[in-house]
C-alpha positions in Angstrom: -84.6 -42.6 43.7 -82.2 -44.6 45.2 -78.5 -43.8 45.3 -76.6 -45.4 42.3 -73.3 -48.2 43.6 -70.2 -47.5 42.1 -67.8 -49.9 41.0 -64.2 -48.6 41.0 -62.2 -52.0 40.6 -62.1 -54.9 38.5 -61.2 -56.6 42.1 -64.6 -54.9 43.0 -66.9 -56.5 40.2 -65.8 -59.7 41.2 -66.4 -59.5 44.8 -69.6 -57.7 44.0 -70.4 -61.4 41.8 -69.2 -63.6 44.7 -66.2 -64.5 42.3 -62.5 -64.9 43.7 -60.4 -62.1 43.8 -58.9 -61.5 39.7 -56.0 -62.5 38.7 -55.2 -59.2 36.7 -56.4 -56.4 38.4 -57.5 -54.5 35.1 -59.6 -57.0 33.5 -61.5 -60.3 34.2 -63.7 -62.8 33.0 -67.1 -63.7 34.9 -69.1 -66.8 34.2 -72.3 -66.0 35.0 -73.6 -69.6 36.0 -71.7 -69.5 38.9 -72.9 -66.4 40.0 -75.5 -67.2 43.2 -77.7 -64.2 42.1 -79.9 -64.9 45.4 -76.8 -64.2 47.9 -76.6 -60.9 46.4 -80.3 -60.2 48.1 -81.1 -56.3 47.1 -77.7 -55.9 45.2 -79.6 -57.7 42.2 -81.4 -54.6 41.8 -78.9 -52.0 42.3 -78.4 -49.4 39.8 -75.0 -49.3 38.8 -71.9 -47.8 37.7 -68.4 -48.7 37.1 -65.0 -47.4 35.9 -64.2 -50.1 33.1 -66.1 -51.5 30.1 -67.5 -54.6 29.8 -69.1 -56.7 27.1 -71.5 -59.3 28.2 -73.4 -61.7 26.6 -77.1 -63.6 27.8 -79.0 -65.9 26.7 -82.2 -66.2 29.5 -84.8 -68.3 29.0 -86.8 -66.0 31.6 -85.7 -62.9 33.6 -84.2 -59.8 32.4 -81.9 -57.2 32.3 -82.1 -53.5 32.4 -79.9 -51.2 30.3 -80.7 -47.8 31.9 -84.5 -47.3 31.5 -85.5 -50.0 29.1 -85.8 -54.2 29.8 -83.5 -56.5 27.4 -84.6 -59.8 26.2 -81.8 -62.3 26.4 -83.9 -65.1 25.1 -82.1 -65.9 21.6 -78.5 -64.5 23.3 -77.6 -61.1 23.0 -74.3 -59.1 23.2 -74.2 -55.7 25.1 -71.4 -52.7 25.8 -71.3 -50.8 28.4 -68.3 -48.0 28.7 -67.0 -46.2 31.8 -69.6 -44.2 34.2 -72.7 -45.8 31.8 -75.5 -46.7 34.8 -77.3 -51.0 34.5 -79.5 -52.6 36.4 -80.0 -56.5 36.6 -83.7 -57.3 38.0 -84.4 -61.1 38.6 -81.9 -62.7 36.1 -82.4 -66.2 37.1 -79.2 -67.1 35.8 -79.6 -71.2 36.2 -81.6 -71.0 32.9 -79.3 -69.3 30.9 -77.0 -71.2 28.0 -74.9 -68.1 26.8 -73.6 -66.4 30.1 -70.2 -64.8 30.5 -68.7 -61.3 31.0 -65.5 -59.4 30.2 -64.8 -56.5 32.6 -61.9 -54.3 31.6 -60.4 -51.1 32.6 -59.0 -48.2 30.4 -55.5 -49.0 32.0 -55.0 -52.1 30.4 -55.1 -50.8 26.9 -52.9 -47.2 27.5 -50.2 -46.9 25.6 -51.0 -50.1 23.5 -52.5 -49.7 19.7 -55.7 -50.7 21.1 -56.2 -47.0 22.5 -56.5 -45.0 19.7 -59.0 -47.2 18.3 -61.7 -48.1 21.2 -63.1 -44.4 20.2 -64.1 -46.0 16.8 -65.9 -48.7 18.5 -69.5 -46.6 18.3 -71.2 -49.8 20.1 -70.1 -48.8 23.4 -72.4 -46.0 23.0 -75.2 -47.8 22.1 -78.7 -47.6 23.1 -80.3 -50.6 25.4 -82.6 -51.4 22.0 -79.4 -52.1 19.6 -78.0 -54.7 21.3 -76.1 -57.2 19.1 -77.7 -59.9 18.1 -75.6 -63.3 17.8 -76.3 -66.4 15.5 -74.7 -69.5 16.5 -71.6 -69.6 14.7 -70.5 -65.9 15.7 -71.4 -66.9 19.7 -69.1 -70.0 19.2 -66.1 -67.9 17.9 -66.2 -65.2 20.4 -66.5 -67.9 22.9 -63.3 -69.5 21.2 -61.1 -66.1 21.3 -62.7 -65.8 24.9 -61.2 -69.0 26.3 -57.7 -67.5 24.9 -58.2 -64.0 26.1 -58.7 -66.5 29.7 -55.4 -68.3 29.3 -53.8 -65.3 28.9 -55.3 -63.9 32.0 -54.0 -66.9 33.7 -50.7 -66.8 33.2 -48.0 -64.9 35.6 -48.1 -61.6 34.4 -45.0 -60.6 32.5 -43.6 -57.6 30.3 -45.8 -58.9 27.0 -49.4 -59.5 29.1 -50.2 -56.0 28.4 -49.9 -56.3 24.3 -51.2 -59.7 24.2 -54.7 -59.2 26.5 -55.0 -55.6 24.7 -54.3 -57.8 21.1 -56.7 -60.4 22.0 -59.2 -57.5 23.0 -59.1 -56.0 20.1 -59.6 -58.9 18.2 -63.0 -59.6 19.5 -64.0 -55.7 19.1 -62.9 -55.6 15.2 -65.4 -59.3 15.4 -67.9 -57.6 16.9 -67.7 -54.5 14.1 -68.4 -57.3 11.5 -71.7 -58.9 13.3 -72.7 -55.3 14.0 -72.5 -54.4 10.1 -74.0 -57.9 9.4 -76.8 -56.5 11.8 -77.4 -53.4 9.6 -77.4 -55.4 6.5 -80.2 -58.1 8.0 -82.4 -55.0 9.3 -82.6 -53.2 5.5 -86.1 -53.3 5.5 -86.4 -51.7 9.2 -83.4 -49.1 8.5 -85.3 -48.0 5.5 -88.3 -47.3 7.2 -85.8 -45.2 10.4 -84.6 -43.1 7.1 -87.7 -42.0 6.1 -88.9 -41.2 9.6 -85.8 -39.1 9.9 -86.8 -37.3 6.5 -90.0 -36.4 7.7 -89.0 -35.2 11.0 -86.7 -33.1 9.1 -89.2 -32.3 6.3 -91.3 -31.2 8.8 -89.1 -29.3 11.2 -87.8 -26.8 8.0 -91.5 -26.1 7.3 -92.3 -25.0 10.8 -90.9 -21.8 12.3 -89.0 -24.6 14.7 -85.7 -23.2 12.6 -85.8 -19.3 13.6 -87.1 -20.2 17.2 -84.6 -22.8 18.4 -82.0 -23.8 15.4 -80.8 -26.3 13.3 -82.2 -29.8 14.9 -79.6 -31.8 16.7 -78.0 -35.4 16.6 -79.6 -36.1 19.5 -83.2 -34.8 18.5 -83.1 -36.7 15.4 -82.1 -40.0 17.3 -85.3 -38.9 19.9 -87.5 -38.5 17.2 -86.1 -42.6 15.7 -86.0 -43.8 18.6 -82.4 -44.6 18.7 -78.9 -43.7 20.7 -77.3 -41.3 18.3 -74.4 -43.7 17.7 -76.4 -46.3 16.5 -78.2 -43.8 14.2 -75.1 -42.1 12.7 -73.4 -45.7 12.3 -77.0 -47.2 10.4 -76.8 -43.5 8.0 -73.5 -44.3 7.3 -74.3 -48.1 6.3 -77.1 -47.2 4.5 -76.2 -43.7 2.7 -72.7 -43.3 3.3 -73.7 -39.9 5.4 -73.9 -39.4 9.3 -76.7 -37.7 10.8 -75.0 -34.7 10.8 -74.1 -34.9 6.9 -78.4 -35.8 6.5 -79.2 -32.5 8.3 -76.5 -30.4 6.1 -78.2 -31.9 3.1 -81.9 -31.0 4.3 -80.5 -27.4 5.1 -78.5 -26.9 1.9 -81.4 -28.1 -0.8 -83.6 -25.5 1.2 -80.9 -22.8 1.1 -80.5 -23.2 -2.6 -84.0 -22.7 -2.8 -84.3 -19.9 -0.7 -81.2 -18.0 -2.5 -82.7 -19.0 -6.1 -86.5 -18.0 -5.7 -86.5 -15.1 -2.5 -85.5 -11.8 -2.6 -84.1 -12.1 0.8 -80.8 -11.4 2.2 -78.2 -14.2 3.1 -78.8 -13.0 6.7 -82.6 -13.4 6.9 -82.0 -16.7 4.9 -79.2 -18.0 7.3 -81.7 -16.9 10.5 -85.0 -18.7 8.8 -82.9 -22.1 8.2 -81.5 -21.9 12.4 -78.1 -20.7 12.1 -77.9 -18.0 14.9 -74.4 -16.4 12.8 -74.8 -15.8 9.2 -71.0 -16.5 8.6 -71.0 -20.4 9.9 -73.9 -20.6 7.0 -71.9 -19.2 4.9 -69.3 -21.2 5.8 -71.0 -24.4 6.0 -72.4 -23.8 2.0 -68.7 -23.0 0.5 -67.4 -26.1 2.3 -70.1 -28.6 0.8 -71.1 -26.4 -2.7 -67.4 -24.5 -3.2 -69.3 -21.3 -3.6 -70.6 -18.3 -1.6 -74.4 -18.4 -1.6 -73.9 -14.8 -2.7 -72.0 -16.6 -5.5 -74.5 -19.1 -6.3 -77.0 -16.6 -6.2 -75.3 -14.3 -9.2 -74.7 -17.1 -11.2 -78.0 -18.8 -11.2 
C-alpha cells in the first residue's frame, strides 16, 4: 500500500496544483482548468490527506475521481466535502473537459473564534460518504459560483482586522446554501429513501429475532449505515428528513416495542429481558425506557 501525502498548508495545496503561492495563507480558491494535471506525473494518483476542508465541485465529461475506496461520476456536476485528516485520490481527471471545476481549500484557523465555529459541527455533509455527493441543478451551480467570485474578492484584498469575519461570513453563507440543496436532495430521492427505511427495518427486524442481541449487543450507527449502504451521517440526516428520528432514535424504537412486549407477555425478569434485547447493564435499560416511556418497566409491567 503506498504511503499516503499529507498536506499541512493551504500554501502546500496550491503548490501541490502548480498554482501561485495564496494570498491568505488559511484558505484559497483553485480553478481547476488551469491545473496541468500531466506535470503532476504520479502525484495524480496519490492518496491524500490534508489539514483543512475543502469543497469542490466537477463536472467531467470523462475521468474520475476517488473519494476513499469508491469512483465519483462528475458527469452532470457534483459537489463534494472533505474535512480535516479525510484520505482522496484523483485518478486521470482530464481536467480540459470539465465545465464546472473549482475548489475552496480552508483551514480550521480561519473560522476560530468567529460564529462560524460553533456551527461547522452541524454541517453533517462533511462527513459524508463518496456515494452522497451533492448533486447541483443549474441554477444552484450558478449561485454558489456567484457567492464564490465574492468569497475571491475578498481573498484578494490586503488583509485587514475585518478579513477574518467577512471570509468566515461569506463561508458560511455557502454552507447554510449547501444545507438547502442537500434537504432538496432528500426530498427528490423520496422514493429511494423509502426503500433505505425499510431495509433498515428489516435489518433490525431481523437482528432482534436472532440471538445477535445477547451475543454482541444493541446494533450500532455504524452497522445500520453498513447494512444501507451509507456513511452514518448521511443516514441519520435522511431519518431525520424522513421520520423526524436519527438512527439512534430508530433503534430505541425497535428495542422499546420489543421490551414492552417482552415485559407484557414473559415471565422473565427485567435483567434477563435487558440481556436478551443487548444491553450488557440492566440499569442503562432501565434507564433508557423511563427516559422515552416515563415509567420503570417494572412500572409498566404492574400496571398492564
Amino acid at each position: 500500500m503506498e504511503p499516503v501525502f499529507k498536506v499541512e498548508s493551504i500554501s502546500q495545496i496550491n503548490e501541490f496544483f502548480g498554482q501561485k503561492p495564496p494570498k491568505h495563507p488559511l484558505i484559497s480558491i483553485i480553478d481547476f482548468s488551469t491545473v496541468d494535471f500531466n506535470s503532476l506525473g504520479d502525484l495524480s494518483k496519490q492518496q491524500t490527506t490534508s489539514t483543512f476542508y475543502s469543497i469542490v465541485l466537477k463536472q467531467l465529461k470523462s475521468g474520475s475521481v476517488k473519494y476513499g475506496r469508491q469512483h465519483l461520476d462528475f458527469q452532470n456536476g457534483s459537489l463534494f466535502f472533505t474535512a480535516p485528516n479525510q484520505v482522496v485520490s484523483i485518478d486521470n481527471p482530464e481536467l480540459s473537459e470539465c465545465e464546472y471545476n473549482w475548489g475552496i481549500f480552508f483551514h480550521p484557523d480561519l473560522f476560530s473564534g468567529t460564529t462560524l465555529h460553533p456551527k461547522m459541527a452541524g454541517y453533517g455533509f462533511f462527513e459524508y460518504g463518496a456515494n452522497e455527493v451533492l448533486h447541483l441543478s443549474e441554477d444552484e451551480k450558478e449561485n454558489l459560483t456567484e457567492i464564490l467570485s465574492t468569497l475571491q474578492k475578498e481573498i484578494n484584498r490586503p488583509i485587514d482586522k475585518h478579513t477574518k469575519k467577512v471570509l468566515s461570513s461569506t463561508l458560511e453563507l455557502i454552507l447554510n446554501h449547501c444545507d438547502r440543496y442537500y434537504d432538496r436532495q432528500f426530498i427528490t430521492r423520496e422514493e429511494s429513501n423509502k426503500h433505505i427505511i425499510t431495509r433498515l427495518n428489516h435489518f433490525l427486524n431481523a437482528y432482534f429475532s436472532s440471538d445477535q442481541p445477547s451475543k454482541k449487543g444493541l446494533p450500532t450507527v455504524k452497522q445500520c449505515a453498513e447494512e444501507v449502504h451509507l456513511s452514518p451521517n448521511y443516514l441519520s440526516d435522511l431519518l431525520k428528513k424522513e421520520t423526524g428520528k436519527s438512527t439512534q432514535d430508530i433503534i430505541h424504537y425497535h428495542v422499546l416495542e420489543l421490551a414492552k412486549n417482552h415485559l407484557l407477555n414473559s415471565t422473565a425478569s427485567i435483567g434477563e429481558i435487558a440481556f436478551s434485547l443487548g444491553f450488557q447493564y440492566p440499569q442503562y435499560f432501565g434507564k433508557l425506557f423511563k427516559s422515552k416511556e416515563g415509567i420503570t418497566p417494572s412500572e409498566f409491567r404492574n400496571m398492564n
